[in-house]
C-alpha positions as CSV (number, residue, x, y, z in Angstrom):
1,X,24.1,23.0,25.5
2,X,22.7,26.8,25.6
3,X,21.8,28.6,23.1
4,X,20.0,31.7,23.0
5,X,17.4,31.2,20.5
6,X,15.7,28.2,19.6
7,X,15.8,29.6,16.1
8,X,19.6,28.3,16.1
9,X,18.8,25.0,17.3
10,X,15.8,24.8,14.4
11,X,18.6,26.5,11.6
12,X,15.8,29.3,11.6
13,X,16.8,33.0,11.7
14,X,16.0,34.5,14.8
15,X,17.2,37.4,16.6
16,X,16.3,38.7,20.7
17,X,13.1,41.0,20.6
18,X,12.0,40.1,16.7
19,X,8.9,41.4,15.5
20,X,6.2,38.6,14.3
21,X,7.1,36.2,16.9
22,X,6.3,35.4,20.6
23,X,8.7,36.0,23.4
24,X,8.4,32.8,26.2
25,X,11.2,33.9,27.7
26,X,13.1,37.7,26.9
27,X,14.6,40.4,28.3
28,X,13.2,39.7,31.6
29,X,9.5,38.6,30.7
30,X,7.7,35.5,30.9
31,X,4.6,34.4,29.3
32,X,2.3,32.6,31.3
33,X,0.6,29.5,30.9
34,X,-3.4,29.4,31.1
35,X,-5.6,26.3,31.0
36,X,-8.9,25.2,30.1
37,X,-11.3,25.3,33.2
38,X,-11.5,22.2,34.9
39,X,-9.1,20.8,32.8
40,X,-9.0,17.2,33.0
41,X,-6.7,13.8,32.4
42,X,-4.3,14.7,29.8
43,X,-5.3,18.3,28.9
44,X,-4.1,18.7,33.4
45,X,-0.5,17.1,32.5
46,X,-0.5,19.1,29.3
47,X,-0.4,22.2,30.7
48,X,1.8,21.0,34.1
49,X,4.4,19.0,31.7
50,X,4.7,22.6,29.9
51,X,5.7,24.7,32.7
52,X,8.3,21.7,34.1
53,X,9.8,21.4,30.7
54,X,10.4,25.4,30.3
55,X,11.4,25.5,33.9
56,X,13.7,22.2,33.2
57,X,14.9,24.7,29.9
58,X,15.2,27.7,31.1
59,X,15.8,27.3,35.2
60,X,12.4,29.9,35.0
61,X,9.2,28.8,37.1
62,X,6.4,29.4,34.5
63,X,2.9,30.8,36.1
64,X,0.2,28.4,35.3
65,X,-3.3,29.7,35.9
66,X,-6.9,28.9,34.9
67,X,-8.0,31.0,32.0
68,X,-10.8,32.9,34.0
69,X,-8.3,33.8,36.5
70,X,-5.5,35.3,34.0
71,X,-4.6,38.8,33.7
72,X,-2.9,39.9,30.9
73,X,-0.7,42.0,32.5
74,X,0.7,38.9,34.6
75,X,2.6,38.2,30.9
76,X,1.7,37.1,27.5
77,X,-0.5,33.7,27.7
78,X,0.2,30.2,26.0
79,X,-2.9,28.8,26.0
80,X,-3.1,25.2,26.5
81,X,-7.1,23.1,25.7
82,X,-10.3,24.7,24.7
83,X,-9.7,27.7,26.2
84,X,-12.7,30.2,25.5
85,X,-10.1,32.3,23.7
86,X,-9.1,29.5,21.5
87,X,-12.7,28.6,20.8
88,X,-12.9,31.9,19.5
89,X,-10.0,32.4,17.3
90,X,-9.7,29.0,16.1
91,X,-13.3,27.8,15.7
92,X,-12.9,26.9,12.1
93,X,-10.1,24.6,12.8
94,X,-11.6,23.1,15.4
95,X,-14.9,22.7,14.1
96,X,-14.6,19.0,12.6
97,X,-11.1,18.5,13.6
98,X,-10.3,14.7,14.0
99,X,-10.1,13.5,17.4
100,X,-6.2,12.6,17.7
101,X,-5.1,16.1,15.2
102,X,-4.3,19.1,16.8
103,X,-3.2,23.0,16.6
104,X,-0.3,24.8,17.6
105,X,-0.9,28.4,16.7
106,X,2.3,31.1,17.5
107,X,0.9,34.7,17.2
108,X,3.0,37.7,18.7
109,X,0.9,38.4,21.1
110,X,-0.3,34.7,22.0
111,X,0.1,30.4,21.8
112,X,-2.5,28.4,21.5
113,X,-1.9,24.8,22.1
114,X,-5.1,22.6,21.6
115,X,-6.3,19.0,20.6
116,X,-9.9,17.5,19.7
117,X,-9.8,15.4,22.8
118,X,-7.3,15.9,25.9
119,X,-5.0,13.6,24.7
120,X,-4.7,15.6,21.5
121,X,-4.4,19.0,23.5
122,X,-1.1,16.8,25.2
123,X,0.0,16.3,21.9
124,X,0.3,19.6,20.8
125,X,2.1,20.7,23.7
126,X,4.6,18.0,22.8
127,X,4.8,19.6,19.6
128,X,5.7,23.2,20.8
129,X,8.2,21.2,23.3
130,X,9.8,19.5,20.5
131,X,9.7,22.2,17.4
132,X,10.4,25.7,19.4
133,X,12.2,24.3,23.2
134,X,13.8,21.4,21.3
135,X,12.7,18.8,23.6
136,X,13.2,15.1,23.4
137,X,12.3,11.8,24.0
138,X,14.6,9.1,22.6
139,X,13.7,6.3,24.6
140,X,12.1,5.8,27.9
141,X,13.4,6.8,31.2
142,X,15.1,9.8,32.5
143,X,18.0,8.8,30.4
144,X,16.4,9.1,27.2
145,X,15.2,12.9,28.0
146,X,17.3,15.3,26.0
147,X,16.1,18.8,27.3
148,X,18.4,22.0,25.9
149,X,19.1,25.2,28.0
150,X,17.9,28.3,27.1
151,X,19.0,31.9,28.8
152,X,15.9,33.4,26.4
153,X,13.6,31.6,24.0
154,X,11.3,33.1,21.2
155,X,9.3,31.1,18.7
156,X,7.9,32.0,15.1
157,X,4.8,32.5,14.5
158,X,2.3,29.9,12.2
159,X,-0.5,28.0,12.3
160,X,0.2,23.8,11.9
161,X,-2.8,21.5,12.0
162,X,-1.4,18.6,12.2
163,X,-3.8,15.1,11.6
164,X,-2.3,11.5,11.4
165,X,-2.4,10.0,8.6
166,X,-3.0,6.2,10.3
167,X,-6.3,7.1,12.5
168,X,-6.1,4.3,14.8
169,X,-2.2,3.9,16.0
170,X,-1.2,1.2,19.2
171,X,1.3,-1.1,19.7
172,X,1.9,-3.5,23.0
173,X,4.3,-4.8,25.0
174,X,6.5,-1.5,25.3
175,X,7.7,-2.0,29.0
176,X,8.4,0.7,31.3
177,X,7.4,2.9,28.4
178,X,4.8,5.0,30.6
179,X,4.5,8.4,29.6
180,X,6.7,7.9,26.5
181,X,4.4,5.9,24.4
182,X,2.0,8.9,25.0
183,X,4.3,11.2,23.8
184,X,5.3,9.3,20.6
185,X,1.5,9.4,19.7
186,X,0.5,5.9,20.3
187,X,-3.1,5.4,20.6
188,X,-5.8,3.4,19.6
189,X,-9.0,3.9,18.6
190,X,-9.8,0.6,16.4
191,X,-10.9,-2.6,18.5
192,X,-10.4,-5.9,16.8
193,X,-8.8,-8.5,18.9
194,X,-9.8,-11.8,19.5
195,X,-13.3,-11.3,21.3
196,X,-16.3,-13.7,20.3
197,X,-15.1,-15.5,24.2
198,X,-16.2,-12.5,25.6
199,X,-19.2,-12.1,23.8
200,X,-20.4,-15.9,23.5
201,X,-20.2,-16.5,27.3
202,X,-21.5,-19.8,28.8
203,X,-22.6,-18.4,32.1
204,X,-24.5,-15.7,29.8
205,X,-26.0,-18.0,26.9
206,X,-25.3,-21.9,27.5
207,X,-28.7,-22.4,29.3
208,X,-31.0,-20.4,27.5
209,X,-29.2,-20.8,24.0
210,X,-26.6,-24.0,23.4
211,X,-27.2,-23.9,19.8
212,X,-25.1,-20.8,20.2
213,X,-21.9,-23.0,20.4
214,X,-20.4,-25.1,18.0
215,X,-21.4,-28.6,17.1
216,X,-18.0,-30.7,17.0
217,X,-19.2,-34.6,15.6
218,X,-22.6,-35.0,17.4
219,X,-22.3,-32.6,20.1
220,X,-22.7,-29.2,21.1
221,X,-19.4,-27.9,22.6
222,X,-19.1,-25.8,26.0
223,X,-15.9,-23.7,26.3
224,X,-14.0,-23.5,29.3
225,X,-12.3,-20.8,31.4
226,X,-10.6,-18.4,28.8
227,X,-10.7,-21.6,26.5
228,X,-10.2,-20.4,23.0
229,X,-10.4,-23.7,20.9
230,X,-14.1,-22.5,19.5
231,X,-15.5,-20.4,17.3
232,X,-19.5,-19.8,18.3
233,X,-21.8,-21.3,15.5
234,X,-22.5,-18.8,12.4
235,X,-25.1,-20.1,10.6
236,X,-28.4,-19.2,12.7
237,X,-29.8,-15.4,13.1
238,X,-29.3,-16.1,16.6
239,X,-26.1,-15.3,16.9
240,X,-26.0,-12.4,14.4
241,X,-28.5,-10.6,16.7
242,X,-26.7,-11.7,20.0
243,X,-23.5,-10.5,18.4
244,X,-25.1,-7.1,17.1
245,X,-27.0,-6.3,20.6
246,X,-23.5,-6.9,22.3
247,X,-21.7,-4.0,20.1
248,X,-25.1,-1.9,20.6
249,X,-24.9,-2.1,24.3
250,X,-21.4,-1.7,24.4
251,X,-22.1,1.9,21.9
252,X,-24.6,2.3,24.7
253,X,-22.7,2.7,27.1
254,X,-20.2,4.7,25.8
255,X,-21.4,6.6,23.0
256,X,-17.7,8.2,22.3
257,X,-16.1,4.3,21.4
258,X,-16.4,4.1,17.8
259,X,-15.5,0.6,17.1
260,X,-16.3,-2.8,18.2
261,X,-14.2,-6.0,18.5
262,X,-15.5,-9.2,16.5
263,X,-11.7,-10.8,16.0
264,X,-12.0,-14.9,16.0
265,X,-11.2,-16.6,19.1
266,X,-7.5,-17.9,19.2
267,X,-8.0,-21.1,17.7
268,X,-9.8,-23.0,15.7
269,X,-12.6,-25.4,16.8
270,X,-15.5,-24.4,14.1
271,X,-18.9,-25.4,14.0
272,X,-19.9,-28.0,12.1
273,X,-23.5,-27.9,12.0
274,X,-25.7,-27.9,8.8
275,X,-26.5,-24.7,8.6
276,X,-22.8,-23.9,8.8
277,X,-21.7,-26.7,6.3
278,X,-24.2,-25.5,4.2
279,X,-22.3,-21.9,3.9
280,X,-18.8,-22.9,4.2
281,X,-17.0,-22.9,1.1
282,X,-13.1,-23.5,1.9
283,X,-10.6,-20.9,-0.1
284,X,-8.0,-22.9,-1.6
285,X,-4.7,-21.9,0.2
286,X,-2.4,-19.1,-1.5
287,X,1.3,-19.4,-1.0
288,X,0.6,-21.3,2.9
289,X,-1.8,-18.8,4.0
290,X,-5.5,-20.6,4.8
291,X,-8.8,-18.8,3.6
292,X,-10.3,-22.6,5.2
293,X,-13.5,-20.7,7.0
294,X,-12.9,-17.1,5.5
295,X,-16.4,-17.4,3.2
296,X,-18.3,-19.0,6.4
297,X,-17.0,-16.4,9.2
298,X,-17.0,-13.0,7.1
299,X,-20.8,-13.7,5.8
300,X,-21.6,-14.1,9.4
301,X,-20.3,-10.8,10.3
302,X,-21.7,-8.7,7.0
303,X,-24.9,-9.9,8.5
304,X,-23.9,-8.7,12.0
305,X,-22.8,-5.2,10.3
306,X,-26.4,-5.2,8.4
307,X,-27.7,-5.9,11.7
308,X,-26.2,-3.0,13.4
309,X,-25.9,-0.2,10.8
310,X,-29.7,0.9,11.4
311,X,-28.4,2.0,14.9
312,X,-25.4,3.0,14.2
313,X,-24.4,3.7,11.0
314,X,-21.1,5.0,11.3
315,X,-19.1,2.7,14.0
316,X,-16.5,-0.1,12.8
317,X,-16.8,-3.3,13.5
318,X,-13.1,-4.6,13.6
319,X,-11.6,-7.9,13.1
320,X,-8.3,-10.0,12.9
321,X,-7.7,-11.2,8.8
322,X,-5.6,-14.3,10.9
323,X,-5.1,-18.0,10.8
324,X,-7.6,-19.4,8.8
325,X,-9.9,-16.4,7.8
326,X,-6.2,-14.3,6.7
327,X,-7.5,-14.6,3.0
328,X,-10.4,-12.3,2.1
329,X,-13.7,-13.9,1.0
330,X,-15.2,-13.4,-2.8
331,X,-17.2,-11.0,-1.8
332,X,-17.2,-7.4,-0.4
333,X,-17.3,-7.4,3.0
334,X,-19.6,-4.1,5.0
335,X,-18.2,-0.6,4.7
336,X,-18.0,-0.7,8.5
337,X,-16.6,-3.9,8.6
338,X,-12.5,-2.9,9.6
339,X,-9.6,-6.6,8.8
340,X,-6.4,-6.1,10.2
341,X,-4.1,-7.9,8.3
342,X,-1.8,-9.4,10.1
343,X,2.6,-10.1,8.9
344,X,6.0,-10.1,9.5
345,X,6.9,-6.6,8.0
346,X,10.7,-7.0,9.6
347,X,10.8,-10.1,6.8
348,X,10.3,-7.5,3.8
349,X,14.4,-8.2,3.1
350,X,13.1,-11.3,1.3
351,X,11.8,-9.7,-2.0
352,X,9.3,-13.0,-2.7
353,X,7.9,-13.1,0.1
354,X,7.3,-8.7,0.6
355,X,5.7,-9.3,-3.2
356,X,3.1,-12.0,-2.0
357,X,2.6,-10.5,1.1
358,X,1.7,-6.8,-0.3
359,X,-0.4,-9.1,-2.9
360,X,-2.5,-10.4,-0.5
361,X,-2.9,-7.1,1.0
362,X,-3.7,-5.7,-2.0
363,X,-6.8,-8.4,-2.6
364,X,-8.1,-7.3,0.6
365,X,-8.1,-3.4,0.3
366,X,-9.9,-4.9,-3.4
367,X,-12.5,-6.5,-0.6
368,X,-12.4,-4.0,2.2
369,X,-13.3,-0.7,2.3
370,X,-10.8,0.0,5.1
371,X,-7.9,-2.0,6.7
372,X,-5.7,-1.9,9.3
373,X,-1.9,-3.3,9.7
374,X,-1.1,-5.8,12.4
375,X,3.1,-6.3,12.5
376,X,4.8,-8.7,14.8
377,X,8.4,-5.9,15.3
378,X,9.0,-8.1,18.7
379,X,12.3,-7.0,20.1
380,X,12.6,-10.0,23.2
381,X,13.0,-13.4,21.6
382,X,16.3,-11.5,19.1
383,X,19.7,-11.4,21.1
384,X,20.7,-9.5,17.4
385,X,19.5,-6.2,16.9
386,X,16.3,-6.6,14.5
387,X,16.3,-2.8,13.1
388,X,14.1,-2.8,10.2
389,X,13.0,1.0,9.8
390,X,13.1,1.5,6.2
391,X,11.3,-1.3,5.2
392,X,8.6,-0.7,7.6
393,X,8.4,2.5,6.1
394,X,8.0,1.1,3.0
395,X,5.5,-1.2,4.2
396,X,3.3,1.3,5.6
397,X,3.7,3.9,2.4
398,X,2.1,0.6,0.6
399,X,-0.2,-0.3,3.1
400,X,-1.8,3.5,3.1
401,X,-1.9,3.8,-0.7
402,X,-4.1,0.4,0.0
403,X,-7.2,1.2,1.8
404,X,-5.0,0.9,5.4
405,X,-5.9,3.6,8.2
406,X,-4.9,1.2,11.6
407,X,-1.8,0.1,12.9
408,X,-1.1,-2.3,15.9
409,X,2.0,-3.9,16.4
410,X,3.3,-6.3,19.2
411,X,6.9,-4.9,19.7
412,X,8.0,-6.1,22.9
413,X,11.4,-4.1,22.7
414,X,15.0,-5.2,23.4
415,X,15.7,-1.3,24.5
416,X,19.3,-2.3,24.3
417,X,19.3,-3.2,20.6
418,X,16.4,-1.7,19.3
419,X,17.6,2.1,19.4
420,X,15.9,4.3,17.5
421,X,13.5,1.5,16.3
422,X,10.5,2.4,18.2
423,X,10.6,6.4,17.9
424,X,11.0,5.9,13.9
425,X,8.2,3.7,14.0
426,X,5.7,6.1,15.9
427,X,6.4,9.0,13.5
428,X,6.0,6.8,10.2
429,X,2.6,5.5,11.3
430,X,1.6,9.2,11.9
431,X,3.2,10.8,8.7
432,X,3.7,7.3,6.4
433,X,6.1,10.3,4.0
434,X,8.1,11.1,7.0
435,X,11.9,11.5,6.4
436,X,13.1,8.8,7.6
437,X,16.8,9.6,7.5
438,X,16.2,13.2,9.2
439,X,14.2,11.4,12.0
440,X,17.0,8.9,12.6
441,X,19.9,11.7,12.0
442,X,18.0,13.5,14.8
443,X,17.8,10.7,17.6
444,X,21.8,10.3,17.1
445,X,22.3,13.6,17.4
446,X,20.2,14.4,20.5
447,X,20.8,11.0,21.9
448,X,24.8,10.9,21.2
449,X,25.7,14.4,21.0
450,X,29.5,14.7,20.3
451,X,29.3,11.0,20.0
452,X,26.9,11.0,17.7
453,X,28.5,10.0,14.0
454,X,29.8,6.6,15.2
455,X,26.8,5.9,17.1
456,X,24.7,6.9,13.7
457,X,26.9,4.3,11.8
458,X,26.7,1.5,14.7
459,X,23.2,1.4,14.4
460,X,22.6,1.6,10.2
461,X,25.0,-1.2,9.7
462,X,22.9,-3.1,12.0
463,X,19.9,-2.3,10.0
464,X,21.7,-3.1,6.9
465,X,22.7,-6.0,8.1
466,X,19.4,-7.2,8.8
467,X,18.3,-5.8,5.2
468,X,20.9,-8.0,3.7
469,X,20.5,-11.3,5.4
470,X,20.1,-14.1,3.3
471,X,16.9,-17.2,3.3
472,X,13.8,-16.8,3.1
473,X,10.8,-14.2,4.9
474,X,7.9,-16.0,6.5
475,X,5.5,-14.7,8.7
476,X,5.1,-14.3,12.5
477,X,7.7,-14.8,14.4
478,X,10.7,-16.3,12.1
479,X,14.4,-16.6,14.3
480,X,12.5,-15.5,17.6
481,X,14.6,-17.8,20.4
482,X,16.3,-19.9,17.2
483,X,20.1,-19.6,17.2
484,X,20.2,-19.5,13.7
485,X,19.7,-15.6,14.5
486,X,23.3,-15.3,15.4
487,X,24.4,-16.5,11.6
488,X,22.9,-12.8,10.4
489,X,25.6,-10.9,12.2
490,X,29.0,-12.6,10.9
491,X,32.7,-11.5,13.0
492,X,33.2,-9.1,10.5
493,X,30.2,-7.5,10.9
494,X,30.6,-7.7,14.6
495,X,34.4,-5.9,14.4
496,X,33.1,-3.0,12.6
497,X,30.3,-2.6,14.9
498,X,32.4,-2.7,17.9
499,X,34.3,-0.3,16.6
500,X,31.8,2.3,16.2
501,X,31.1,2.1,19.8
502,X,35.0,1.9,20.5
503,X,35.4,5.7,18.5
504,X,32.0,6.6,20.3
505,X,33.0,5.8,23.7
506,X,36.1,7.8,23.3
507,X,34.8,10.7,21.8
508,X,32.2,11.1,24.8
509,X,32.7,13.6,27.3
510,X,29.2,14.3,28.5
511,X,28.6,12.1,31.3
512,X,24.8,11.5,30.0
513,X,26.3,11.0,26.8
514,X,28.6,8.0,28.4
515,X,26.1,7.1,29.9
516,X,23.3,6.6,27.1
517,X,26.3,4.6,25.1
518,X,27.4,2.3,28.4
519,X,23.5,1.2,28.2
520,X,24.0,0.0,24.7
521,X,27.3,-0.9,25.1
522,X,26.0,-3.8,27.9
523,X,23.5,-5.4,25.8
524,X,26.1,-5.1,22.4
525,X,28.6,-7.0,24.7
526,X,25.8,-9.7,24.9
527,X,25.1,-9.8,21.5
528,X,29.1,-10.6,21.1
529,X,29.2,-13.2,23.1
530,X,26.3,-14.7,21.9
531,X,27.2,-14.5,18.3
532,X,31.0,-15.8,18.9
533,X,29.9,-18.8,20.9
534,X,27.7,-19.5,17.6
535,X,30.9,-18.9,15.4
536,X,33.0,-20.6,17.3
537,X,30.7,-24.1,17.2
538,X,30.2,-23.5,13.6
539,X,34.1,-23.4,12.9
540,X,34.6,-26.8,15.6
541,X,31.4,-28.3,13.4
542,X,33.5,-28.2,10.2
543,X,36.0,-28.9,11.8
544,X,34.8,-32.0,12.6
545,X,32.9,-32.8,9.1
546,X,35.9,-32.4,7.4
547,X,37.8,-35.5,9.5
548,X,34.4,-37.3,9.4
């Protein structure tokens, strides 16, 4: 595909040579692309993934030189970092700007591309990529890289700041992602896993301190290697000052980490020693969710945020709302005190269950001054396609308008069923508004080309599917590895979805286009098999109620 502006591709109005834009590429001039001195980490790929993009565009090698060796004669600059130039002209953007927002600024005569931190600076060359070269990245892997041609290119100019509206954004398990979860925004800055076995060593306090350790009957209990089955005892100071000096040193040490991680151990195992009996008062349970030791662990860490907020007032001390602390406690916890609040958001189909489960996260941002999500959106362990973007988008609309400013997810993808799941995920957790159907419009299009319609409706039945599935929601992991998956996707459903990628297939003549729809196409055939072996012993298990 070449087109001569990227004002066509945008459906902007753009002519060769227009005043009160910047020429990258025009009747025979290039800009040039300076960098930050001794740029560093991501702000270095920033500006090198910038001049291979263009060049990968355009078939143009773009200069790149550092900004105190630039001439402006050698072309018109983009600048890319903290360039003292950018410092100048946009030091009241910058001043204050949050750490993961970022600039892209188009004058006539100049680009500046910039970020709070290097990885932000990356970002906002991904930006320009995507808005002005049309750049994308669909999935991961060479063949998820849509890149069009351009014989010139000229850009608009504007001012964008753009700031997420989810501060603290990370999910794990995306294999073989690489550079493409950095692309897509994913990064965390919110610690809350499960951590007091990392803090309550053995080798570090059994000797000097045991009554740091549970009691379980009569005796003191000492864990094992990466033994979780314990929770360290919270009703002495002792361990409110242990656990305070360990965030402190950890602050110490690196003065630019602004939370630290005070998520339960993995299990259960809690103390049962006096002074713990004697503040433990068990929540009854709500709807099967346990609030057994929520009282007992979350007035242990207020006191640990009390502790700690004389040093450092402003860092989070983050936590998983899980197992038998998910319910919040009848108080308030500590301002810097951050839950995540972990669900099954894919579950949301089941109206009773999305109404309880926003309940509950309502009572907590009642309790919390500031939450984060934690969504199980696994991928592996689903042999169906488990596409749940709208109602993760609602989720997360709800979730924000309640106190929530983190997201983690464990998505483990199925690439080969997920399709667009993942990249529609990324840009609701940044802009929670987002639309969702111009997002998803725009994958098929880039992704599918000519091919692109049937490909769009292969992929939103199979989210309506999934919407429309009967039983009931429950959270964590419901149908992972269970057969019982395959009776979502009926041999109707499975005909019309075949299909689509029939028509698809033969309306592809792009061989990256056959290509992108041969990968699906493999995994679908699975998915076919799969769910007609499951048919096919329903249909003989009738079969053989009926004579019994």
């Amino acid at each position: 595909m070449r087109v001569a502006l990227i004002g066509v591709l945008l459906g902007l109005f753009t002519v060769p040579g227009f005043t009160g834009g910047f020429p990258v590429l025009e009747a025979g001039r290039q800009a040039v692309i300076v960098y930050e001195a001794e740029a560093e980490a991501e702000s270095a790929k920033a500006y090198q993934d910038l001049a291979s993009y263009l060049k990968r565009s355009t078939g143009k090698e773009f200069k790149t030189v550092a900004e105190g060796e630039y001439r402006p004669g050698e072309g018109l600059p983009i600048y890319v970092g903290r360039c003292r130039a950018t410092e100048e002209a946009l030091r009241g953007d910058l001043a204050g700007l949050d750490r993961d927002a970022y600039i892209v600024a188009v004058e006539p005569a100049r680009v500046m591309l910039v970020g709070a931190r290097p990885w932000s600076t990356y970002w906002a060359v991904c930006q320009f990529l995507e808005d002005y070269v049309g750049v994308r990245w669909l999935i991961p892997g060479p063949l998820g890289e849509d890149v069009p041609q351009h014989s010139s290119l000229a850009v608009p100019a504007g001012k964008k700041i753009h700031v997420p509206a989810l501060r603290s954004r990370l999910w794990s398990g995306a294999h073989h992602a690489g550079d493409w979860n950095l692309r897509q925004r994913i990064r965390s800055r919110d610690h809350f896993h499960h951590n007091l076995i990392r803090i309550f060593t053995p080798e570090k306090y059994w000797d000097t301190h045991p009554e740091y350790f549970p009691m379980h009957g009569n005796q003191r209990y000492r864990p094992g290697k990466e033994d979780h089955a314990w929770q360290p005892c919270m009703g002495i100071e002792g361990t409110v000052q242990a656990a305070a000096d360990a965030a402190r040193e950890a602050f110490r040490k690196d003065p630019t980490l602004e939370s630290f991680s005070f998520g339960m151990n993995d299990g259960q195992g809690w103390c049962e020693c006096p002074a713990c009996k004697a503040i433990d008062r068990p929540i009854p349970d709500w709807h099967g969710f346990s609030g057994d030791k929520s009282v007992l662990y979350y007035t242990w860490l207020n006191k640990v945020a009390e502790n700690l907020e004389k040093d450092y007032p402003d860092k989070k001390l983050g936590c998983l709302a899980y197992s038998s602390v998910i319910l919040p406690p009848p108080f308030k916890l500590h301002r810097n005190i951050v839950p995540y609040f972990t669900s099954n958001r894919a579950d949301y189909f089941d109206r009773r269950f999305r109404k309880r489960d926003q309940a509950l996260l309502a009572r907590w941002s009642r309790c919390a001054a500031q939450m984060g999500i934690y969504d199980y959106a696994y991928g592996v362990g689903f042999a169906v396609p488990r596409i749940y973007n709208h109602l993760f988008q609602d989720s997360v609309k709800f979730a924000y308008a309640h106190s929530v400013r983190g997201f983690y997810a464990e998505v483990y993808p199925n690439w080969g069923l997920d399709g667009p799941k993942l990249y529609a995920m990324a840009r609701i957790v940044w802009n929670p508004r987002v639309d969702l159907d111009a997002v998803v419009r725009d994958w098929n299009e880039r992704m599918f080309r000519e091919a692109a319609e049937p490909m769009r409706r292969y992929f939103a039945i199979a989210e309506e599917t999934w919407r429309r599935q009967k039983g009931a929601g429950a959270w964590n992991y419901r149908l992972a590895a269970d057969p019982a998956q395959f009776r979502i996707f009926s041999p109707r459903t499975l005909e019309r979805m075949t299909a689509y990628l029939d028509e698809a297939e033969r309306l592809a003549v792009d061989e990256t286009v056959r290509q992108r729809i041969h990968f699906f196409r493999k995994t679908w055939n699975l998915t076919r098999l799969l769910c007609g072996n499951y048919w096919t012993g329903a249909q003989v298990q009738r079969l053989i109620d009926r004579k019994a």
